[in-house]
N, C-alpha and C positions, 0 to 999 in steps of 0.2 A: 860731367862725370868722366873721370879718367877711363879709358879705355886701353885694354893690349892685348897684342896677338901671340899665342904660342900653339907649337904643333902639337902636345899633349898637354892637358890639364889633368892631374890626378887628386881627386877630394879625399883625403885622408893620407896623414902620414905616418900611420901605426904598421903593423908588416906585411898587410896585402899592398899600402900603398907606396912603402920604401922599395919594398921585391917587384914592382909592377914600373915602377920609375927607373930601373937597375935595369932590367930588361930590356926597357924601352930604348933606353940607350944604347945598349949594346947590339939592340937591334938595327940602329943606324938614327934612330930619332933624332932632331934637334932641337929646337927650344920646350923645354919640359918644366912642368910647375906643379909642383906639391902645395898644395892651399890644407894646414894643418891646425884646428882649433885650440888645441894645446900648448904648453908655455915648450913645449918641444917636442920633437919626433918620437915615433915609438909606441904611441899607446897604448894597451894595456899590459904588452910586456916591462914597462918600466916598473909597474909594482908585483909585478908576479918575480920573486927573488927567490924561488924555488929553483932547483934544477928538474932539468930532464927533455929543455928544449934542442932542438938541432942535431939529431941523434941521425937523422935524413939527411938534411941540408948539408953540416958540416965535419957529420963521420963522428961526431963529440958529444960528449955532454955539457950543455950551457945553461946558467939562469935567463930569466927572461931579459933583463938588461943587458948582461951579454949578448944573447942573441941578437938584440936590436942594436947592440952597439955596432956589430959586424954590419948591418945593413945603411947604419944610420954616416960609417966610413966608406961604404960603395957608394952612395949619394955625392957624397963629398969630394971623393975620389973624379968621379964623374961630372962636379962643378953642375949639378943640376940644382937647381934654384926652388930651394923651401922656403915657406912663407907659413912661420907659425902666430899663434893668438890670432889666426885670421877665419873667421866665420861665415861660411857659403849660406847664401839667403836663399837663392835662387840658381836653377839652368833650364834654360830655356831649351826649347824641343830644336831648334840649329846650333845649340852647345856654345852658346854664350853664357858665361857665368861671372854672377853678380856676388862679390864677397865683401866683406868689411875689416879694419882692423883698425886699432888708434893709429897708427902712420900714415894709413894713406887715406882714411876712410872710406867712404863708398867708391868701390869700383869695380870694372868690368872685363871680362875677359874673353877674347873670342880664337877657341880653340878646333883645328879641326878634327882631332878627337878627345874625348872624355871617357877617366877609368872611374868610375866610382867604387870608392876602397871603402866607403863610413863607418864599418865594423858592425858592432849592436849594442844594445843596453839590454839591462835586467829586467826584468818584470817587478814590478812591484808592488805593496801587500796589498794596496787597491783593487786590485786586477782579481786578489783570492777571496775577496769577501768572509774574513773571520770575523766573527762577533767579538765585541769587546771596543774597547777605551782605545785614545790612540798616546799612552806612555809613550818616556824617551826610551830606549834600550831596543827597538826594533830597527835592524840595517838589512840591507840588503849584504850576500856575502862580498860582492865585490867594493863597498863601500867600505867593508869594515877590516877588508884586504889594503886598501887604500891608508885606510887608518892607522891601523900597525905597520905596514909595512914603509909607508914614505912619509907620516907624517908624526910617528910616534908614539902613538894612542892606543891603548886598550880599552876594547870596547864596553866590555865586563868581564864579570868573574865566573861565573855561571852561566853557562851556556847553553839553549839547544837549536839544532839546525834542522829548519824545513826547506825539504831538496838533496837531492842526491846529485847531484850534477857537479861536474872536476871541481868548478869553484867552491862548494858548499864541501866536499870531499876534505880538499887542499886547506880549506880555513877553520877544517875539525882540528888537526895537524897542526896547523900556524898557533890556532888558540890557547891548544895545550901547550905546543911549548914551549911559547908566554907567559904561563901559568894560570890559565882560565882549564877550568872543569867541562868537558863536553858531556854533558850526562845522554844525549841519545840524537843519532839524528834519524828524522821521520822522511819516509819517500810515498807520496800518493798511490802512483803506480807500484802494480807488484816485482821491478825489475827494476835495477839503479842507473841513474840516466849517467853516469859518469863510467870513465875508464874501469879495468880490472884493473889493475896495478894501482891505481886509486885508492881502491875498496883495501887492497890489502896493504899500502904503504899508511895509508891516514886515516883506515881505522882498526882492522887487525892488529897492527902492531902496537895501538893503544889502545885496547879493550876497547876501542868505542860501539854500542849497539846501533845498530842498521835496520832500521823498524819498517820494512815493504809493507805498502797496502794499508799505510796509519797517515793522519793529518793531525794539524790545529786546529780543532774545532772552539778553544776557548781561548782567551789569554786576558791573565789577572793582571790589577793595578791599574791605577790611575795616572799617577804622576812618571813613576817608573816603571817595570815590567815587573810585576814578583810571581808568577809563574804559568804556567800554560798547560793546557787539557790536551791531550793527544786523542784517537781515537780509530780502532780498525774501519777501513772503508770495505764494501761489499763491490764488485763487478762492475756495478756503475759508480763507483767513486761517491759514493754517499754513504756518510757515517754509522756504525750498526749503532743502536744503542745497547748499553751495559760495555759496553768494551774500554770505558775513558777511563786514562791513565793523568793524575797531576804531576807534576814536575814542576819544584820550585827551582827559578832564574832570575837573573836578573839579564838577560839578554837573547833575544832570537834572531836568527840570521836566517834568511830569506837567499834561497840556491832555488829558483824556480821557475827557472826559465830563460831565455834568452832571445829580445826581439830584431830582427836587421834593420838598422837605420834606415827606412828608406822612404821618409817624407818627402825629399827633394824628390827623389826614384820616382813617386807615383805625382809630382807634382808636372814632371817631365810628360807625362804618358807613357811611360814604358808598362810593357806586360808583365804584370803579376805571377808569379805559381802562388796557386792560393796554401799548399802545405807549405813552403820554404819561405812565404812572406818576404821573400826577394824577388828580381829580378828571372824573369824566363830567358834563358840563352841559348845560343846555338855552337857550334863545334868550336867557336873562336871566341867565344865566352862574351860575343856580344848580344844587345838586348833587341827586340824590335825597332829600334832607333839607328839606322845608322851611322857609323863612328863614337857608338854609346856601348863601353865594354864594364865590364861587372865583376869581383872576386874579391876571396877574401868573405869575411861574416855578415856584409851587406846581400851576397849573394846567398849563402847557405851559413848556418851556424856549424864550425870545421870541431874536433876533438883536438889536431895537432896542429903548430902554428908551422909546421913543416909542409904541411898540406897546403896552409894558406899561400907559403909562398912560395910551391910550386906551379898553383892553380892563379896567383898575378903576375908571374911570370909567362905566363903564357896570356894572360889578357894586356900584358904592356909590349908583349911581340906583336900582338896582332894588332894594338893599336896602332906601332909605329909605322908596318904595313900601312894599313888604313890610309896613315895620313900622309906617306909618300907617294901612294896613289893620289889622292886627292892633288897634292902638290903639282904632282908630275899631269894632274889632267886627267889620269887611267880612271877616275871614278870622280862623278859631276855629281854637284853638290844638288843634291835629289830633294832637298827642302825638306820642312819639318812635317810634309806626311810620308814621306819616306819608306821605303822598309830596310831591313838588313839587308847589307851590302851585296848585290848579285842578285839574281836571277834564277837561278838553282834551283831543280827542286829537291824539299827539306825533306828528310824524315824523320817522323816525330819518334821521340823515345816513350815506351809506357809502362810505368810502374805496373807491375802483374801481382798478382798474391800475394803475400808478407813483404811488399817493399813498398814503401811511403812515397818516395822520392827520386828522381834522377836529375843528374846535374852533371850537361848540360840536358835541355827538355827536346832539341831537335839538331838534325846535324845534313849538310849538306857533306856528300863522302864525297865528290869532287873536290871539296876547297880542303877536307881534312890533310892530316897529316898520315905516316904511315900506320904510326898508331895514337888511340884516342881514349883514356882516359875518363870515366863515367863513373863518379860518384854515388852514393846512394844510402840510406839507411833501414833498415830493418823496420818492423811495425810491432815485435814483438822478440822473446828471446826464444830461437834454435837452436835444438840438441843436433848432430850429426845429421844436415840438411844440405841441401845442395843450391847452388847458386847457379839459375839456370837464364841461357839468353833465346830468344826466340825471331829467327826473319823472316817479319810474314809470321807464318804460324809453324817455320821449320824449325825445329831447334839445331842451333850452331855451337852451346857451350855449356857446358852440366859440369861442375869445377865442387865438389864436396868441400865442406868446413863441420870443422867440429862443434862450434859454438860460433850465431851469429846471434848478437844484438843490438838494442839502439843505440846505448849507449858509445856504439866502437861503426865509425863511418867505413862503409864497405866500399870496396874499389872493384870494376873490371874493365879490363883492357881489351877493344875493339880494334879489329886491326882492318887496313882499309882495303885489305888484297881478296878479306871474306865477305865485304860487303856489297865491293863492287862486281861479287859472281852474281848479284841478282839486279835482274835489267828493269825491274820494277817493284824498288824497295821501299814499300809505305810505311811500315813501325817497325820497329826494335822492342820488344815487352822484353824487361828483365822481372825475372821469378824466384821466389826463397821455395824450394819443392823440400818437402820432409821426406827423409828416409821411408 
């Protein structure tokens, strides 16, 4: 089996893993390899041909192929070397990585560090257990994005969408104005898991209803879809009876979720966060693996593709680090039981009251930068609540918003001049406090 060596390997070449390889280089890296499953770079921005991406990154407004276009000419610019229709089977806990493609077939790669960029997939209707037949006419929304948007196809004519989420939002939108009928879309939860400007660009502006706290509890037809039961859910997401609504269709679209690629991830051993269903990181967005860094929707599922590649941009700088260390000797290759790079001691971050999530989950403030950037989303929706940080049990930052929710990923900035005033800093808890 062919073997070869490069100083970064990056699995995916959609925009955490374009922005993450763009970095790397610029950060002094050298031999770089994007291993991309796809007949081409870009991934899921190639079919998203809406506007409104790169409004951060590039000061503009762009579609989604635009946007990747820009990234997909830094690559190139940068003569770093992508390898599309090529399939990662395998990486090993020393970051050997095993892929396939029709040219070269099976081969190997031994890299001293690895980004893993994989993105996510959709959920799908298996996962929600509705009763009924399994008719043609049920997609998920990002398949049936794919459909209209690159391959030409209309999915049907009659539509309704279960999920609120950007995707299901944006293909209420696409559908109609192909000339498909959105007759309502259903959110389980009583809060929309997508953007505002969503809610009122693709469906306010076309009367579409927005049914919080309702599901598919039925869906008719056999051969094809001919319509579907709706029904109010109670507190615990379980259907009231007397409340079913029918709605004749000939098509449901499935926005319900979104899961992080990360079967290679956990075949690796890398630590789980069991809410983010990615990768746990520390201030350089690497995983318990040393020279195993992580961004992008393999790590967390992001709202803006501007986010993602801020956040591999910063995990392809510290790879390239990583692996100049290694190069130069400054960091000895610790073997695959390993831990992350240094010695340090961590502090862990902890979700506190209405916050689900932070990203990264621990950070060494010696190795940080001046300031640190920490992710996070909400667990419900707040009215005029504060967004509160805690060291130790002091609090250092009480920052008021007028509306937070889950749908819209929340950001605060840690700076490294307030952390390192405490000579024995064990957590970080960030808090949503109500007014």
């Amino acid at each position: 089996m062919k073997a070869y060596d490069y100083d970064i390997v990056v699995i995916g070449g959609g925009p955490a893993g374009l922005a993450a390889a763009v970095a790397a280089r610029d950060a002094g890296a050298g031999d770089i390899l994007i291993l991309e499953r796809d007949r081409e770079p870009g991934g899921i921005l190639n079919q998203c041909i809406h506007n409104g991406f790169g409004l951060h990154t590039f000061r503009e407004e762009l579609t989604g192929p635009e946007y990747a276009a820009r990234f997909i000419a830094m690559v190139r610019e940068r003569h770093i070397t992508c390898l599309t229709e090529t399939m990662v089977t395998d990486i090993d806990r020393d970051k050997t990585v095993t892929a396939v493609n029709r040219t070269q077939g099976v081969f190997r790669i031994r890299a001293c560090a690895v980004v893993l960029a994989m993105g996510c997939r959709e959920r799908a209707r298996g996962a929600l257990h509705i009763p009924g037949y399994r008719p043609a006419g049920i997609f998920s929304a990002g398949t049936a994005q794919r459909l209209v948007n690159m391959e030409g196809y209309l999915p049907g004519r009659e539509v309704v969408i279960l999920g609120s989420g950007d995707i299901g939002l944006i293909m209420a939108r696409r559908m109609t104005l192909e000339g498909a009928k959105v007759k309502v879309v259903a959110e389980l939860l009583p809060y929309s898991g997508g953007l505002k400007r969503n809610i009122v660009q693709c469906l306010d502006d076309f009367g579409i209803p927005l049914k919080l706290s309702h599901t598919v509890v039925a869906i008719r037809g056999r051969e094809r879809v001919e319509g579907v039961t709706l029904a109010q859910v109670d507190a615990a997401g379980k259907p009231v009876p007397g409340t079913e609504e029918d709605y004749a269709c000939d098509t449901l679209l499935l926005s319900v979720g979104l899961i992080p690629e990360n079967e290679l991830t956990r075949g690796m051993g890398v630590e789980m966060d069991a809410v983010t269903a990615g990768p746990a990181v520390n201030e350089s967005l690497e995983t318990n693996l040393p020279g195993v860094f992580a961004c992008g929707n393999v790590l967390h599922v992001h709202d803006l593709v501007d986010y993602v590649s801020e956040e591999a941009a910063c995990a392809g700088r510290n790879a390239a680090i990583f692996a100049e260390k290694r190069r130069i000797g400054e960091i000895a290759d610790s073997g695959p039981q390993g831990v992350a790079s240094g010695c340090e001691p961590e502090t862990v971050l902890v979700p506190g009251p209405g916050v689900r999530y932070t990203v990264p989950q621990r950070i060494r403030t010696e190795r940080m930068g001046e300031r640190l950037t920490v992710r996070f989303r909400a667990g419900a929706v707040y009215r005029d609540a504060y967004i509160g940080v805690y060291c130790n049990e002091e609090r250092v930052i009480h920052r008021r918003k007028p509306v937070i929710a889950p749908g819209e990923m929340e950001t605060i900035i840690l700076e490294k001049r307030l952390l390192t005033a405490y000579s024995n800093l064990q957590q970080i808890t960030i808090t949503i406090e109500e007014a």
